[in-house]
FIVOVEX-375815 format. One record per residue (C-alpha): residue number from 1; x, y, z. Coordinates in pm, 1 decimal. Example, Ala and Ser with C-alpha at 12.3 -4.5 7.8 and 13.67 -1.06 7.14 Angstrom:
BEGIN
     k         c1         c2         c3
     1     1230.0     -450.0      780.0
     2     1367.0     -106.0      714.0
# end
This chain:
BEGIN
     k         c1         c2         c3
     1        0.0        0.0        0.0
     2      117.8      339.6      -87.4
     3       64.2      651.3       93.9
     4       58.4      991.8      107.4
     5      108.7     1219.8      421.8
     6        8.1     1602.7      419.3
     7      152.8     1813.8      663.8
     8      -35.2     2194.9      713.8
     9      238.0     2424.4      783.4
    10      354.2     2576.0     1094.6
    11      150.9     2885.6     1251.2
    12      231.5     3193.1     1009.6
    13      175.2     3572.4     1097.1
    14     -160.7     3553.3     1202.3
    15     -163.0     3944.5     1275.0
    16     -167.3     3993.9      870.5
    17     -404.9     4189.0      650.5
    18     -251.6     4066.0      261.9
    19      -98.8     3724.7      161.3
    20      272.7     3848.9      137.1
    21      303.8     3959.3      521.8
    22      147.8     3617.4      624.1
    23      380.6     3388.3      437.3
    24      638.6     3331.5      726.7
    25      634.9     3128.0      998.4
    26      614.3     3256.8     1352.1
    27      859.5     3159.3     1650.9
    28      570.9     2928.9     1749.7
    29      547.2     2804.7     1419.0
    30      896.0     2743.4     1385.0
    31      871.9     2522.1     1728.0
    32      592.6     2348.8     1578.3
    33      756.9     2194.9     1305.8
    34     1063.2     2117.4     1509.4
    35      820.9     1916.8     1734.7
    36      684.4     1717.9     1430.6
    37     1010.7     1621.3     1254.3
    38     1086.7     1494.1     1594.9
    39      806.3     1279.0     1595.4
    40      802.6     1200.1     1256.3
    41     1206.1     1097.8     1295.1
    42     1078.6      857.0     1581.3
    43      781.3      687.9     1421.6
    44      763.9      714.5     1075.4
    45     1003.8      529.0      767.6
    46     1198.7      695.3      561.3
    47      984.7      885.2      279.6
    48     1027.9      736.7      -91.7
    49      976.3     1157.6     -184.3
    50      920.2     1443.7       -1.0
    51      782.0     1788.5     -172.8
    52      673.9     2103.1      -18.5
    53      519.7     2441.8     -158.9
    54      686.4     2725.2     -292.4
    55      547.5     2951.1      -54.5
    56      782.0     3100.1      208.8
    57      597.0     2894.0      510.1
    58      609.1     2563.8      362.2
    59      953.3     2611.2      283.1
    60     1044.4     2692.4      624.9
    61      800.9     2431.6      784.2
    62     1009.3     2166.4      550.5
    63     1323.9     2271.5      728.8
    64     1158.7     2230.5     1074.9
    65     1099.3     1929.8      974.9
    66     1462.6     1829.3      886.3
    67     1416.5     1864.5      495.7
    68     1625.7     2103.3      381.6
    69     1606.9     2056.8       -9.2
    70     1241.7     1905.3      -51.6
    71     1174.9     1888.1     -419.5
    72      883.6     2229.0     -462.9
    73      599.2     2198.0     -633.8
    74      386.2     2530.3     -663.3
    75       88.4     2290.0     -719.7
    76       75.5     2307.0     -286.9
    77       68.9     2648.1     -265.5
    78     -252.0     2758.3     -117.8
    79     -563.6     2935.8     -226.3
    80     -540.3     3307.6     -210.8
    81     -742.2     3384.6       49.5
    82     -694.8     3708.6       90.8
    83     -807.8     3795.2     -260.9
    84    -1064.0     3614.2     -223.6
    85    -1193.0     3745.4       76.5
    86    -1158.6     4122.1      -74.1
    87    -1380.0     3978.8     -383.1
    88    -1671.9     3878.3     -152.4
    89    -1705.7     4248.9      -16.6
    90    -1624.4     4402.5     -381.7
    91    -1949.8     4197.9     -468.9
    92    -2156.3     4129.0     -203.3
    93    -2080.6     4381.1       73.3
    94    -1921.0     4103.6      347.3
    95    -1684.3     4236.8      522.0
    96    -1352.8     4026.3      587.1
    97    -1396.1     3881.7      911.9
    98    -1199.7     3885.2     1260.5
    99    -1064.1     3544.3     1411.8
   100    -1432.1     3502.1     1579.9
   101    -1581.5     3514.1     1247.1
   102    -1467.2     3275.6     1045.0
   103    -1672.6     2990.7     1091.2
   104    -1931.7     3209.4      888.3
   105    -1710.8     3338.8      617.6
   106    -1548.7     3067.7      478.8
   107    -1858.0     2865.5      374.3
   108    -1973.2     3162.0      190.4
   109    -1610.7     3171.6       -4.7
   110    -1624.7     2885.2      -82.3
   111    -2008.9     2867.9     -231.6
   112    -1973.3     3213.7     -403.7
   113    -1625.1     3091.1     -586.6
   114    -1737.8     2772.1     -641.9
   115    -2062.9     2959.7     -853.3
   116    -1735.6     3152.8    -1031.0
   117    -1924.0     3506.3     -889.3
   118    -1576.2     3588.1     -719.4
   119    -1216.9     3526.5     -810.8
   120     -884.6     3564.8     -705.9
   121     -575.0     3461.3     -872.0
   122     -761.6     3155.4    -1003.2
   123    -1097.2     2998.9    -1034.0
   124    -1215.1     2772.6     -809.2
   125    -1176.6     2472.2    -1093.4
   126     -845.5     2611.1    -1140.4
   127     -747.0     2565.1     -815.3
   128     -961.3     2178.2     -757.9
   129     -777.9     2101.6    -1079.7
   130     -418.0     2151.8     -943.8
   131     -435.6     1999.5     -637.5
   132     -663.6     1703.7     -805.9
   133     -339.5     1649.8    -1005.2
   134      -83.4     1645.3     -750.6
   135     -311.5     1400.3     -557.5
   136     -312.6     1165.4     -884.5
   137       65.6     1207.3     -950.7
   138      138.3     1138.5     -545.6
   139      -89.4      828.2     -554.9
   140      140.2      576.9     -595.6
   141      112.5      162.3     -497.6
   142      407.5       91.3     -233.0
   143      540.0      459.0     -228.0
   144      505.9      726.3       61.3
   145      520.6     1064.3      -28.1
   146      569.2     1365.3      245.8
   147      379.8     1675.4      136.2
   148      424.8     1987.7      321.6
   149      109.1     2189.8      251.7
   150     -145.2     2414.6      341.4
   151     -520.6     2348.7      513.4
   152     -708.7     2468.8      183.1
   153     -505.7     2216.5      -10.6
   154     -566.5     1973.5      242.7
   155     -925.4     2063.6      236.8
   156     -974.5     2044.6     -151.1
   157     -808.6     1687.6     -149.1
   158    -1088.4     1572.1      144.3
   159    -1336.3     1721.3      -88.9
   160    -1187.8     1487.3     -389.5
   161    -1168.6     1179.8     -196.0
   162    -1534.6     1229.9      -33.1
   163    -1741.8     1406.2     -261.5
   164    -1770.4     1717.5      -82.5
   165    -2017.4     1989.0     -155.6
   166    -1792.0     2349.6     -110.2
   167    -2011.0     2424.9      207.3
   168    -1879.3     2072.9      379.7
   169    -1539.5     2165.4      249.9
   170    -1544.8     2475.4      437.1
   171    -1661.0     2282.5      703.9
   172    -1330.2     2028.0      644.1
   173    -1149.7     2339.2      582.6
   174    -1176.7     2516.7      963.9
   175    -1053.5     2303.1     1239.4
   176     -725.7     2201.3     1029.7
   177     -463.5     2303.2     1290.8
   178     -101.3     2412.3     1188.3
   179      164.4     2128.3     1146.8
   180     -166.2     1875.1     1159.9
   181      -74.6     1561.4      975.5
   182     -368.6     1391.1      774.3
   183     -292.2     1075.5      550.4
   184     -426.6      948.5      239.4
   185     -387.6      579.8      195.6
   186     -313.1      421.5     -187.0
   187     -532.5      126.6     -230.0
   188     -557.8      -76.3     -550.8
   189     -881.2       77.5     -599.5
   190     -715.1      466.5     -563.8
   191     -654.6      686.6     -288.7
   192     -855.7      718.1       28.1
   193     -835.7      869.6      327.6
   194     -697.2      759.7      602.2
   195     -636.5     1021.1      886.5
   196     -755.5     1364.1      950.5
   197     -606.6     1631.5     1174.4
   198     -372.2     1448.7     1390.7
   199     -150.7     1658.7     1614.3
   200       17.0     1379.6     1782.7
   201      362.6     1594.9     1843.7
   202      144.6     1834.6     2051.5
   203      -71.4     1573.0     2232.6
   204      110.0     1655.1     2578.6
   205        3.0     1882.0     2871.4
   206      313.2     2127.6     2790.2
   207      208.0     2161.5     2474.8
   208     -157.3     2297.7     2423.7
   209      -77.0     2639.5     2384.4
   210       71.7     2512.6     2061.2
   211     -294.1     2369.8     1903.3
   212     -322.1     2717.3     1689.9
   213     -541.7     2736.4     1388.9
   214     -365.5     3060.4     1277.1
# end
């Protein structure tokens, strides 16, 4: 059996408004991934491949992790949220939310760019068909494959494997905490999934204030 691990990366900057000032890891976030390459050094093979995202905090999360030279494929990169999130009030007047408010927003993202009335950088198919073809490529019999990602990635492959309507996929898409590890297995009839949000690196008493969704 293959399979395919995808890591979210560390906690970013949390405190920023635009997608350029986010993409870096905080000194939290930098822990974070320290913690998991630790654990994954103690309990996991060696990985057959490991790839990351170009983005700044995938890269950095990858060296956490003890992979300095990850092969990058842009593919991971995440959805541009911010744009996205500007589009909605352009055309229908919502505001971009605080922290509290995201539960509410991101279903409503993800319906109004699925229905291709807002875009970013890409269209929602755009994006689906990228990461549908890094899932395909990854899916390999009797290989595992390390993927250092990000939670709308993550989210858009759950939505692949399960059939997801874009509200559930928001719904996939919120409690994905940084440097979570979530595993697709690679059966003879394709991929499926096999674990979801497992933070077992931060599964200690000394470690809660670490659980961060941001």
């Amino acid at each position: 059996m293959g399979e395919i691990i995808l890591i979210r990366h560390g906690q970013a900057n949390s405190a920023a408004n635009d997608e350029e000032s986010y993409d870096k890891l905080s000194n939290l976030g930098h822990q974070q991934a320290r913690w998991l390459g630790d654990y994954l050094n103690e309990r996991e093979k060696p990985f057959d491949k490991v790839i990351s995202g170009s983005l700044r905090r995938h890269r950095e999360t990858a060296a956490g992790l003890g992979h300095d030279a990850p092969l990058i494929d842009p593919r991971l990169n995440e959805m541009d949220y911010f744009n996205l999130g500007k589009a909605l009030q352009d055309v229908h007047g919502v505001p971009f939310p605080g922290p509290a408010d995201f539960a509410a927003h991101v279903p409503q993202v993800m319906e109004a760019w699925h229905r291709a009335e807002i875009k970013g950088v890409e269209t929602f198919a755009s994006f689906e068909e990228r990461v549908a073809s890094v899932l395909q490529e990854a899916a390999q019999p009797g290989v595992r494959i390390l993927c250092i990602t990000s939670g709308g990635v993550i989210g858009m492959i759950v939505r692949h494997l399960l059939g997801l309507d874009p509200t559930r996929m928001a719904h996939i898409l919120l409690p994905i905490l940084n440097t979570s590890i979530h595993r697709v297995h690679v059966i003879p009839q394709g991929p499926i999934l096999g674990g979801f949000n497992a933070i077992p690196h931060l599964d200690r008493a000394d470690r809660t204030h670490a659980m961060t969704h941001y």
